[in-house]
DRENDO-1510 file (C-alpha; in Angstrom, 1 decimal, always signed):
<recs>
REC; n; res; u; v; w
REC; 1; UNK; +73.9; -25.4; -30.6 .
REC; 2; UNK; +72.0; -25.1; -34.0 .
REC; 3; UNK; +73.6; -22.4; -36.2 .
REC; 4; UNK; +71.4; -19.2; -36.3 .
REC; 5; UNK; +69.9; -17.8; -39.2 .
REC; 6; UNK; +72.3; -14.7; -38.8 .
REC; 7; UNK; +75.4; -13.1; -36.7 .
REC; 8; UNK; +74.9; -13.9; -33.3 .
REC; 9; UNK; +74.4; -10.4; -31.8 .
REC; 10; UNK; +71.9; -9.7; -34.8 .
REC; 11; UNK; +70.0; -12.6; -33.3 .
REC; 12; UNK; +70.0; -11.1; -29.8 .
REC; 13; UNK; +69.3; -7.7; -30.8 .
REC; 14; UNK; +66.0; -8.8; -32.9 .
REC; 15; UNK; +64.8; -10.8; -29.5 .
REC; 16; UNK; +65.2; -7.7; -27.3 .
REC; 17; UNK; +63.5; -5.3; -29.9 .
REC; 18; UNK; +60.2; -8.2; -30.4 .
REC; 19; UNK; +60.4; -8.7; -27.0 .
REC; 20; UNK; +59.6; -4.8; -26.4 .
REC; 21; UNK; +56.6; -5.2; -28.6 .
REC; 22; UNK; +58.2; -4.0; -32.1 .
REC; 23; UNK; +56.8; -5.1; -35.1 .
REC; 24; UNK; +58.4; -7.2; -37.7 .
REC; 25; UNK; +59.0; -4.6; -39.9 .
REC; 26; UNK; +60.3; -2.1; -37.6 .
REC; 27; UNK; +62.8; -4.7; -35.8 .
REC; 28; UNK; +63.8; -5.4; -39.8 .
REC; 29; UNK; +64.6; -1.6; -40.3 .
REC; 30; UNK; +66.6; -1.0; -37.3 .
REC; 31; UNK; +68.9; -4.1; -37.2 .
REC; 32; UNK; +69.2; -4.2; -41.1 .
REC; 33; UNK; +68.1; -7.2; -42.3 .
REC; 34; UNK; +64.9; -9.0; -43.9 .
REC; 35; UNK; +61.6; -9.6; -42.3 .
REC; 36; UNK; +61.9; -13.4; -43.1 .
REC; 37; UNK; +65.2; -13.0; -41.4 .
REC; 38; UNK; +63.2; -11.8; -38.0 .
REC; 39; UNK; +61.0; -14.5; -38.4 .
REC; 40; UNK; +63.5; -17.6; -38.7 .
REC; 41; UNK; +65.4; -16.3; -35.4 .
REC; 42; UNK; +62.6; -16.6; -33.2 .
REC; 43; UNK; +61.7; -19.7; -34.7 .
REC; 44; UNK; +65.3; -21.1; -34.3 .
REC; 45; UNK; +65.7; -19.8; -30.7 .
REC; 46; UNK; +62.0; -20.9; -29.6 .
REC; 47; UNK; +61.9; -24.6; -31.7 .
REC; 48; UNK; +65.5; -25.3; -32.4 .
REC; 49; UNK; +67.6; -24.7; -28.8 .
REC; 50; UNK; +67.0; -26.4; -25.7 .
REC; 51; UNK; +66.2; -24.8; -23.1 .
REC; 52; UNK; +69.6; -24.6; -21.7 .
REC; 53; UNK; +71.1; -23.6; -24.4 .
REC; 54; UNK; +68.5; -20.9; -24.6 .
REC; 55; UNK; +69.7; -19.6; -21.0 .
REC; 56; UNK; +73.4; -19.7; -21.1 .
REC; 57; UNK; +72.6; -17.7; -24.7 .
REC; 58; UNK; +70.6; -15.2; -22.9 .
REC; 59; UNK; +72.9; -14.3; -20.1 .
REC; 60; UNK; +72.2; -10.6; -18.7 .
REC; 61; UNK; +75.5; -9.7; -19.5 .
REC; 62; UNK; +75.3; -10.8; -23.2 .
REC; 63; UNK; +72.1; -8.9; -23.1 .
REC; 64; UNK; +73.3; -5.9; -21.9 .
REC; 65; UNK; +76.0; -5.6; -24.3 .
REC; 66; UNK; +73.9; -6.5; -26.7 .
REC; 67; UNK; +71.5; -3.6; -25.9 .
REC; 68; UNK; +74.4; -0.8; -25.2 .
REC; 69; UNK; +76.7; -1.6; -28.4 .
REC; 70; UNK; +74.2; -2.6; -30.8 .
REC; 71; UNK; +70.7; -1.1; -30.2 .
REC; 72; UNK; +71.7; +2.3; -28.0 .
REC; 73; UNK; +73.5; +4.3; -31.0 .
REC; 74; UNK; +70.9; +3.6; -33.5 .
REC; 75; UNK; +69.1; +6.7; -34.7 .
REC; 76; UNK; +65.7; +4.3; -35.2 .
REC; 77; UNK; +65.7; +3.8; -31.5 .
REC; 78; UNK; +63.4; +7.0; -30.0 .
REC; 79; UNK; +63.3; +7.4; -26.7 .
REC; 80; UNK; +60.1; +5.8; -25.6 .
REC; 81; UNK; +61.3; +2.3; -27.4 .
REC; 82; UNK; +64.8; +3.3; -25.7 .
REC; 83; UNK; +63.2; +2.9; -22.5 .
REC; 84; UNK; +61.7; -0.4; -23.1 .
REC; 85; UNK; +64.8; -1.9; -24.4 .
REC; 86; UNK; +67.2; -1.1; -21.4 .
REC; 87; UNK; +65.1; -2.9; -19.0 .
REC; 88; UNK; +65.1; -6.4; -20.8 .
REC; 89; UNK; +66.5; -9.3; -19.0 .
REC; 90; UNK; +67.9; -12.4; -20.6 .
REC; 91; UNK; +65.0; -13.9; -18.4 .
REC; 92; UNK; +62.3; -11.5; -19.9 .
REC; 93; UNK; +63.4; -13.4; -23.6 .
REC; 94; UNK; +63.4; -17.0; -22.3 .
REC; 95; UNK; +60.0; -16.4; -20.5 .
REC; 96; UNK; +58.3; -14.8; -23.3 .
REC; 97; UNK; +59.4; -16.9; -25.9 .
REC; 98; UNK; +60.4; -20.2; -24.0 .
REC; 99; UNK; +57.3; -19.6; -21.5 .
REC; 100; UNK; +56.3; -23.3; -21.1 .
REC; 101; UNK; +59.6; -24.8; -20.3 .
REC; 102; UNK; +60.0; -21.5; -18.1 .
REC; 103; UNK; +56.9; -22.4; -16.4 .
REC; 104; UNK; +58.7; -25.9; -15.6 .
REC; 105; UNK; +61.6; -24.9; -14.4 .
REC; 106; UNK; +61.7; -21.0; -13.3 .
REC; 107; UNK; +58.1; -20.8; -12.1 .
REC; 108; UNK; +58.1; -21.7; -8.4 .
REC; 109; UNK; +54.8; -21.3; -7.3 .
REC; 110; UNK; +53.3; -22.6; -10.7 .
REC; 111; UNK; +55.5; -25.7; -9.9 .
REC; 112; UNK; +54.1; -26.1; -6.6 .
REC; 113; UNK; +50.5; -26.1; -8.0 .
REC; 114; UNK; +51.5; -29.0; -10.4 .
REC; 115; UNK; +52.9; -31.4; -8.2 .
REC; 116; UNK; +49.4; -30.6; -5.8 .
REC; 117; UNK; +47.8; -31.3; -9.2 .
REC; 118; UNK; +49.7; -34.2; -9.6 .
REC; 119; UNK; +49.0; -35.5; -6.2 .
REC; 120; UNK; +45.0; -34.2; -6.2 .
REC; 121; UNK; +44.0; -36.4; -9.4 .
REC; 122; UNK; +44.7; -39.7; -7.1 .
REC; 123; UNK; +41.1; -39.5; -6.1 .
REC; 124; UNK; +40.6; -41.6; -2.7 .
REC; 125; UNK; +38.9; -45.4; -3.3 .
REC; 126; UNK; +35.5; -45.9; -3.1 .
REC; 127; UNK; +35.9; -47.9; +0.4 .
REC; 128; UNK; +37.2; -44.6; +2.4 .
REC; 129; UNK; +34.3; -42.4; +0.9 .
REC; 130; UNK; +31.4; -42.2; +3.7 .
REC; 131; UNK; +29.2; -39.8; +2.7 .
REC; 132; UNK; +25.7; -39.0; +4.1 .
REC; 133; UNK; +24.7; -35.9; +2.6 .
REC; 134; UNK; +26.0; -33.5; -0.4 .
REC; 135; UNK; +26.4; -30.1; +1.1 .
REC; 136; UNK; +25.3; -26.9; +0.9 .
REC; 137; UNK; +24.3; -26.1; -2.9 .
REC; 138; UNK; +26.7; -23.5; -5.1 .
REC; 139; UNK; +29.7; -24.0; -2.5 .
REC; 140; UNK; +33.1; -25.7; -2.2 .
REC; 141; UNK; +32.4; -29.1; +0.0 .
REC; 142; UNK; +34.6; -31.8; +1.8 .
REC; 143; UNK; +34.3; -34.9; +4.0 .
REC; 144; UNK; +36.5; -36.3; +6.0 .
REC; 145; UNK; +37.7; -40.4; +4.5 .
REC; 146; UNK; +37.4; -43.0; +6.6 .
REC; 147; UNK; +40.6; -43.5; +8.0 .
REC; 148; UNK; +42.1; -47.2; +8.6 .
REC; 149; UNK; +40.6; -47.7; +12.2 .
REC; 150; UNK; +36.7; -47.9; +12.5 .
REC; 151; UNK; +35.7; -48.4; +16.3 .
REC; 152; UNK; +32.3; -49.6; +17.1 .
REC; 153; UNK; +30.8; -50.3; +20.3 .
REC; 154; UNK; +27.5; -52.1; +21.1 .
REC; 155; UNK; +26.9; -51.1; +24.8 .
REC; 156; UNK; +24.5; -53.1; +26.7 .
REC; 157; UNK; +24.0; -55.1; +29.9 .
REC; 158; UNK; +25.6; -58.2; +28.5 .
REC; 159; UNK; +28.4; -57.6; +26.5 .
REC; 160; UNK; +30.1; -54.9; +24.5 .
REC; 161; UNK; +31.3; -55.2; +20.5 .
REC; 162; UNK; +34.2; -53.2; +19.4 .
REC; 163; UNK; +35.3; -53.9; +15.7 .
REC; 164; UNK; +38.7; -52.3; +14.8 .
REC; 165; UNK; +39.3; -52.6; +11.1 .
REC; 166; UNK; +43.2; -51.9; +11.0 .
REC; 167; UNK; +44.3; -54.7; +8.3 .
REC; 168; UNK; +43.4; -54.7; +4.2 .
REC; 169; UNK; +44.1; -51.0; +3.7 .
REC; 170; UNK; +47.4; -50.6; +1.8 .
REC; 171; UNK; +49.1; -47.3; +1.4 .
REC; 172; UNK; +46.9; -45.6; -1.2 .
REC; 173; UNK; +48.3; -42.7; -3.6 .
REC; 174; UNK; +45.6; -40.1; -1.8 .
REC; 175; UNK; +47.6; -37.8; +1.1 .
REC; 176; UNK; +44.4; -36.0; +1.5 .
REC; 177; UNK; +42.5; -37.3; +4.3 .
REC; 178; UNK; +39.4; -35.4; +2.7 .
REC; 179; UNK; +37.7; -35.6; -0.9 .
REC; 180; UNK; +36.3; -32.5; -2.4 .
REC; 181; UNK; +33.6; -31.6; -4.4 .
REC; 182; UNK; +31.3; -28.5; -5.9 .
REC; 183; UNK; +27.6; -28.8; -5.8 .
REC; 184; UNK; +26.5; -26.5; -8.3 .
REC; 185; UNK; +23.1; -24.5; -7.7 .
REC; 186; UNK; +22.2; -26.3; -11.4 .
REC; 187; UNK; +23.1; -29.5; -10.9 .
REC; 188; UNK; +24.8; -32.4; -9.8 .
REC; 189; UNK; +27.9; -32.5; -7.5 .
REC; 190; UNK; +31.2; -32.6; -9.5 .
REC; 191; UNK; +34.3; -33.7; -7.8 .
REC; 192; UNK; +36.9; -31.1; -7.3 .
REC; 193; UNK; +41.1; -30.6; -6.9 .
REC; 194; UNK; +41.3; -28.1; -4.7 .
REC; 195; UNK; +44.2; -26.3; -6.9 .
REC; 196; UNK; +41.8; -25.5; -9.1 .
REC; 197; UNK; +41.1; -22.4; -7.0 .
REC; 198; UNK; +44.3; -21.1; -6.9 .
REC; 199; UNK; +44.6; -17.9; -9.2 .
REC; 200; UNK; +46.6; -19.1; -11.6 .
REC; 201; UNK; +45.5; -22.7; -12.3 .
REC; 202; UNK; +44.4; -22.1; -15.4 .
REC; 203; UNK; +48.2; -21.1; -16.7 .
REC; 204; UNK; +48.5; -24.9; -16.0 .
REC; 205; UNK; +45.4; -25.8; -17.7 .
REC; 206; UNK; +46.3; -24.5; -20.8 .
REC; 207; UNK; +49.5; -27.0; -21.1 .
REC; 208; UNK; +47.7; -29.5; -21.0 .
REC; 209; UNK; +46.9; -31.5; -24.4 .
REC; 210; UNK; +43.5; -31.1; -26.0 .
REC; 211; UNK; +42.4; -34.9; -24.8 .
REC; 212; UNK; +44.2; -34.2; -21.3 .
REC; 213; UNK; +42.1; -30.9; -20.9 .
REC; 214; UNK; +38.2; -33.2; -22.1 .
REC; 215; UNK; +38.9; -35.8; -19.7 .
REC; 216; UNK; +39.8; -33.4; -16.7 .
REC; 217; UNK; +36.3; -31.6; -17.3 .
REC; 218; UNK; +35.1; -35.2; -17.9 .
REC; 219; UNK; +36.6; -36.4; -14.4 .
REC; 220; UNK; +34.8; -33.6; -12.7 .
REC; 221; UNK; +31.5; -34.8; -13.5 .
REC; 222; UNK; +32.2; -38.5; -13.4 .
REC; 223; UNK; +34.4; -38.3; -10.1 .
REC; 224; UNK; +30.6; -36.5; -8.9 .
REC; 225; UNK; +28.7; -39.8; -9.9 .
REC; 226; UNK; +30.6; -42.1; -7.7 .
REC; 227; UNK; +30.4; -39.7; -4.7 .
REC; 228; UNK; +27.1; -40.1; -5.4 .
REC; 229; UNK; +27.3; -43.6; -5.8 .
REC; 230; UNK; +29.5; -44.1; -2.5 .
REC; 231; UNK; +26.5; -41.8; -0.8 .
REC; 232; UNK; +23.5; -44.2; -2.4 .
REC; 233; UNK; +25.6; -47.7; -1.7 .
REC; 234; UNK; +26.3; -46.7; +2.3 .
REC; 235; UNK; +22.8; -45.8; +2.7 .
REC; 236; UNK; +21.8; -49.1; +1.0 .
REC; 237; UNK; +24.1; -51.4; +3.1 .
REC; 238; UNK; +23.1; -49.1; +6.6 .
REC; 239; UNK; +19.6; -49.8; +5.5 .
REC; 240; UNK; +20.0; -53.3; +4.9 .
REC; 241; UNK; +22.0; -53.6; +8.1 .
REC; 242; UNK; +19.7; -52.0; +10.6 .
REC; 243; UNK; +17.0; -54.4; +9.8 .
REC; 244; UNK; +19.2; -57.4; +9.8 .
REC; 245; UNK; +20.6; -56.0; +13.2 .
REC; 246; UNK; +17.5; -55.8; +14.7 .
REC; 247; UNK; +16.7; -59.5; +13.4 .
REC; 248; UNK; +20.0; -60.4; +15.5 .
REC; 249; UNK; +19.1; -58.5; +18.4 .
REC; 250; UNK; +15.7; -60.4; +18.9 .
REC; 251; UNK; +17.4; -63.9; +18.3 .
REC; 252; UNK; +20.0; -63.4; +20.7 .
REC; 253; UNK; +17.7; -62.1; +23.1 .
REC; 254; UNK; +19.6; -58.9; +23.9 .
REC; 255; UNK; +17.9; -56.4; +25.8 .
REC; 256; UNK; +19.2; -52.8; +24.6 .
REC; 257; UNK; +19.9; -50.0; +26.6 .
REC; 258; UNK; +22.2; -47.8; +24.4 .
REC; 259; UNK; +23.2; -44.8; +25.6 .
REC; 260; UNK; +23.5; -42.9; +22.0 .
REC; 261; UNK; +21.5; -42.3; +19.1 .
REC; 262; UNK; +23.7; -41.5; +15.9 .
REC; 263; UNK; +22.2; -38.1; +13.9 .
REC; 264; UNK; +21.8; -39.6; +10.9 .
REC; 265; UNK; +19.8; -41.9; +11.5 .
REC; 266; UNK; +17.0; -39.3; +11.3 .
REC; 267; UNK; +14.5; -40.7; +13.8 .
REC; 268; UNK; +11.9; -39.3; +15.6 .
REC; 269; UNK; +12.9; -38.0; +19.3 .
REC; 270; UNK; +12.0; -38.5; +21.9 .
REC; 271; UNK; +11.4; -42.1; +20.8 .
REC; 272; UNK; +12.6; -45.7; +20.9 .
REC; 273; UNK; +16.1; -46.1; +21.0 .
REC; 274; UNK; +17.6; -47.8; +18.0 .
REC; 275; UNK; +20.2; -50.5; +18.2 .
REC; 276; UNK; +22.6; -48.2; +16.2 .
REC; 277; UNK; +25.9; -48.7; +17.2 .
REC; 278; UNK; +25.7; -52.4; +16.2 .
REC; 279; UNK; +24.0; -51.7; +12.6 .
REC; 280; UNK; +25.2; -48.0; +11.5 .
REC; 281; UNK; +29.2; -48.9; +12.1 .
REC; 282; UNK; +28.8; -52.3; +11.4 .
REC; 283; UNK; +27.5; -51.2; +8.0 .
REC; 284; UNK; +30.6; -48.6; +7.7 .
REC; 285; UNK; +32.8; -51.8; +7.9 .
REC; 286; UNK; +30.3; -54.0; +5.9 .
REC; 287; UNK; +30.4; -51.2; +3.2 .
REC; 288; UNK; +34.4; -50.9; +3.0 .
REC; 289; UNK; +35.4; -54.3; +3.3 .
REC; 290; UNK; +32.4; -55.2; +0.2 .
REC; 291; UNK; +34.3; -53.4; -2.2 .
REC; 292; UNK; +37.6; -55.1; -1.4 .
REC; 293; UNK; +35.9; -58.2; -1.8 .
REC; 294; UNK; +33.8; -57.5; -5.0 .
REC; 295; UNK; +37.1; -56.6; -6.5 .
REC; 296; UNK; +39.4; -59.6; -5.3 .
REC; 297; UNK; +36.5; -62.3; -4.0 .
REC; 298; UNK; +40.1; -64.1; -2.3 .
REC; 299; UNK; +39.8; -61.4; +0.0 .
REC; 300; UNK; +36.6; -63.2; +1.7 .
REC; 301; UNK; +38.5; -66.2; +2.5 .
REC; 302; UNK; +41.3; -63.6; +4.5 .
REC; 303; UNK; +38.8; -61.5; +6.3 .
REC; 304; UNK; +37.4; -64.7; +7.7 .
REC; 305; UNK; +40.1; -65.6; +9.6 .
REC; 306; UNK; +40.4; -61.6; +11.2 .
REC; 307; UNK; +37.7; -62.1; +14.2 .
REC; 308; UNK; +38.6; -62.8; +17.9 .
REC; 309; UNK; +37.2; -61.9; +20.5 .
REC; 310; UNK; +39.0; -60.0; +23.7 .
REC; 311; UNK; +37.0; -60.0; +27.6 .
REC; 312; UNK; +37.0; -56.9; +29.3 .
REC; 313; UNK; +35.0; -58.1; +32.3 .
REC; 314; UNK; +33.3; -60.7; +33.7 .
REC; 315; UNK; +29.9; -60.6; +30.9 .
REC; 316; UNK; +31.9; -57.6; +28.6 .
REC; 317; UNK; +33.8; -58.5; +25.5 .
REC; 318; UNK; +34.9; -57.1; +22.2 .
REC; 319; UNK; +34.8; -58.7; +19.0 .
REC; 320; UNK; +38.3; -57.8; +17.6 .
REC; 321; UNK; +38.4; -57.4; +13.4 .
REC; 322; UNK; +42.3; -57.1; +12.4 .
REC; 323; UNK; +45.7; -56.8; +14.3 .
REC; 324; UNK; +45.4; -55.5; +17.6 .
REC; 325; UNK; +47.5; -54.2; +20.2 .
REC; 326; UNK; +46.9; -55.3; +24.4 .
REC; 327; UNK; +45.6; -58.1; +26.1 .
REC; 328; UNK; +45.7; -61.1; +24.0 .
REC; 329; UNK; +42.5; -62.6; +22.2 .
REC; 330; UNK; +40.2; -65.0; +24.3 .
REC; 331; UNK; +39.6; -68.3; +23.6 .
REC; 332; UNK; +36.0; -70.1; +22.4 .
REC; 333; UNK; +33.0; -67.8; +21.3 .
REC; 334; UNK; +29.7; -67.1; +22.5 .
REC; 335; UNK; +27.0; -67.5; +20.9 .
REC; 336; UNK; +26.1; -63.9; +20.6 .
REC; 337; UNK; +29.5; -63.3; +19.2 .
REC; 338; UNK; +29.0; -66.4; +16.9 .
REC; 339; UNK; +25.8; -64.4; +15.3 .
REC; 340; UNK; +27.8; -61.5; +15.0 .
REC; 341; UNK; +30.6; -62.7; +12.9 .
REC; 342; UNK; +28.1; -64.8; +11.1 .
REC; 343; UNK; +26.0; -61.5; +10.3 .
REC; 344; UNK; +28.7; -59.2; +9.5 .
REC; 345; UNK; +30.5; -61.8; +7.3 .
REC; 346; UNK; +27.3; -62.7; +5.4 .
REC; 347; UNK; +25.9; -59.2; +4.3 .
REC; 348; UNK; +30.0; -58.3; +3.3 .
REC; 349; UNK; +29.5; -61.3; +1.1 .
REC; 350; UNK; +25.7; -60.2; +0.1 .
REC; 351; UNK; +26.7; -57.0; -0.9 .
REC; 352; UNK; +30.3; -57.6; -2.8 .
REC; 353; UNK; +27.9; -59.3; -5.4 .
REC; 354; UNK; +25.4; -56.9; -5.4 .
REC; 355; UNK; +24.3; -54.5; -8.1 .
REC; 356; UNK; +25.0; -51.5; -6.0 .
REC; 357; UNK; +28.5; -52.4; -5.0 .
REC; 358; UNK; +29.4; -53.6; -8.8 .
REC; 359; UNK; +27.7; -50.1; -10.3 .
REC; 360; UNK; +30.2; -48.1; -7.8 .
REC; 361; UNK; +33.2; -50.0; -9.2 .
REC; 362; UNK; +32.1; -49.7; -13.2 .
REC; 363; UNK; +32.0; -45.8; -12.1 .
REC; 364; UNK; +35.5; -45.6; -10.3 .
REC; 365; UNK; +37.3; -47.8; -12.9 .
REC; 366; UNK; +36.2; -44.9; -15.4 .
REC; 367; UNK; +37.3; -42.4; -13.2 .
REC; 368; UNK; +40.5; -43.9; -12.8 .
REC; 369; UNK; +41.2; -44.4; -16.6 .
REC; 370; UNK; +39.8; -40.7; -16.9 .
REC; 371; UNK; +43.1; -39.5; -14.1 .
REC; 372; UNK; +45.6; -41.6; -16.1 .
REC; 373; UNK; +45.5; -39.4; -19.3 .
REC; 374; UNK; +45.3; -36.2; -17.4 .
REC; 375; UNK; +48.7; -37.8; -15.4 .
REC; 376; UNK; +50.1; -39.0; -18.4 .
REC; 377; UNK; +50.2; -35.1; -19.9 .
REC; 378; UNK; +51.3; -33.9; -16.2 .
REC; 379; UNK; +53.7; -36.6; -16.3 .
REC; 380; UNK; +55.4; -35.6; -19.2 .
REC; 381; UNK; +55.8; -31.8; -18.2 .
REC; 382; UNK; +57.5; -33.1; -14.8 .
REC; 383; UNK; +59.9; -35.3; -17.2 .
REC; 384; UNK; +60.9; -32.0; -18.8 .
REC; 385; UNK; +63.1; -31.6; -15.8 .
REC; 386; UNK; +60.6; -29.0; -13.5 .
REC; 387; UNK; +60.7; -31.1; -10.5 .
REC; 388; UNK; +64.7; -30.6; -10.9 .
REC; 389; UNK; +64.4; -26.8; -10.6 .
REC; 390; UNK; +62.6; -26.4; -7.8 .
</recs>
């Protein structure tokens, strides 16, 4: 340990007496010494211990006797600062003067919210965010992600598709199987950590560094931009799908009778049934398996290989995309199922080079440099040894 500025007890005595709000000059009359002198021991105990050392100093029996030999019998202490004085705590110094590594390692709940934080800033890729509309305006808002299996059916007299995307999604940093997000009644939606509403977030705000605290605003209101972005690009590729679906309906010479009409789709009803289930959740897997390919084209080549085809009656069959479980692939395709690889292969590799799927990654790369600082700051406060205390 650093050698104080003065006796030992002297240095305890002057943290107790600033601790109970006394002024410089008043703690300076009462334990005998100079101002200056009260300002270099809080400066050595607050910049020149460690934090252990700083606790084992400030033991509650040290403080005590601190307090009842060398405070009590003074004729400076009145009554009113008398009562102040006998309540200090060893952990009433080290939180008021040591209040950041106190935070890190005493503070329980304020841990807590920093390993959510922590956790919260891994925003969820661009491929799980289906979004079709923003919410309700000046309110909290969430979707669910798309989660690693996306089941289709296209039910009709002839055959049936089910595609079952369970392969290309590693385990990504996001636990959250939401993404959240503000829309403000004055603009545009800003993407959200949902610690932010706790009560005291903003005690772990203000630890942050001046550039960590400008790119966590900054990632609120770029994170919004690629939700939007993620909103515009589905819509785009559901768009482009449903036409292109209805192009492969007519060439196949499939006669629809499908029993469901999906919401968003916003049609007019009672009227003609769409061929929805083909286009709509084919475009959801068109749309996530783009992106993969737009950043690693390889990935093309792999998905290629990921179509089969399983009977489930004498004219039924799925087409299978991925590892599945129970009855083992068929052999030889149909020509229907020949057009719908063929479509659903060509528009993933359409849209991995379009403008609208490159736009979306340009945004999420930003977002993603923008989380690294803010980590990097959060980072460093874990390194302090919090995460050992809880």
């Amino acid at each position: 340990m650093k050698e104080p500025p003065t006796d030992l007890d002297r240095c305890l005595a002057i943290l107790v007496l600033r601790r109970a709000d006394c002024s410089q000059d008043a703690v300076a009359g009462i334990v005998r010494c100079g101002k200056l002198t009260v300002g270099r021991v809080e400066r050595w105990f607050t910049e020149q211990l460690s934090y252990s050392e700083a606790v084992k100093l400030c033991s509650d029996t040290v403080i005590k006797r601190v307090i009842n030999i060398d405070l009590v019998p003074k004729e400076e202490v009145d009554k009113e600062l008398l009562e102040k004085i006998v309540q200090i705590t060893g952990d009433d110094i080290v939180r008021h003067y040591r209040k950041t590594d106190y935070i890190e390692r005493r503070d329980p709940i304020l841990q807590k919210y920093l390993m959510e934080w922590w956790e919260q800033l891994n925003h969820p890729p661009p491929e799980r965010i289906y979004i079709v509309r923003l919410g309700r305006v000046g309110e909290d808002n969430n979707a669910s992600l798309g989660q690693r299996i996306v089941d289709v059916a296209l039910e009709n007299v002839r055959f049936d598709v089910r595609v079952t995307q369970t392969t290309l999604y590693p385990d990504y940093a996001y636990t959250s199987d939401k993404i959240f997000w503000e829309l403000p009644l004055d603009g545009p939606p800003k993407l959200l950590c949902p610690v932010e509403r706790q009560p005291r977030f903003k005690e772990l705000l203000s630890k942050l560094t001046p550039e960590g605290r400008q790119s966590f605003e900054s990632r609120k209101s770029v994170g919004g931009e690629v939700i939007v972005g993620c909103m515009h690009a589905l819509k785009t590729v559901r768009d482009v799908a449903n036409a292109r679906a209805g192009q492969l309906l007519g060439l196949v010479g499939v006669d629809s009778v499908f029993e469901r009409l999906r919401s968003d789709l916003s049609l007019p009803w009672p009227g003609p049934r769409s061929p929805s289930h083909l286009n709509i959740e084919f475009a959801d897997l068109i749309y996530s398996l783009s992106i993969k390919c737009r950043r690693d084209p390889s990935i093309f080549q792999v998905i290629k290989g990921l179509y089969g085809i399983r009977q489930k009656g004498v004219l039924h069959y799925d087409l299978v995309f991925g590892q599945q479980e129970g009855s083992p692939l068929a052999t030889g395709l149909s020509f229907e199922m020949e057009q719908c690889i063929h479509l659903n292969q060509s528009l993933v590799k359409e849209f991995a080079q379009s403008k609208v799927i490159s736009q979306l990654i340009e945004m999420d790369a930003r977002l993603l440099t923008l989380e690294k600082v803010v980590k990097a700051d959060l980072t460093k406060i874990i390194d302090k040894g919090g995460v050992n205390s809880l």
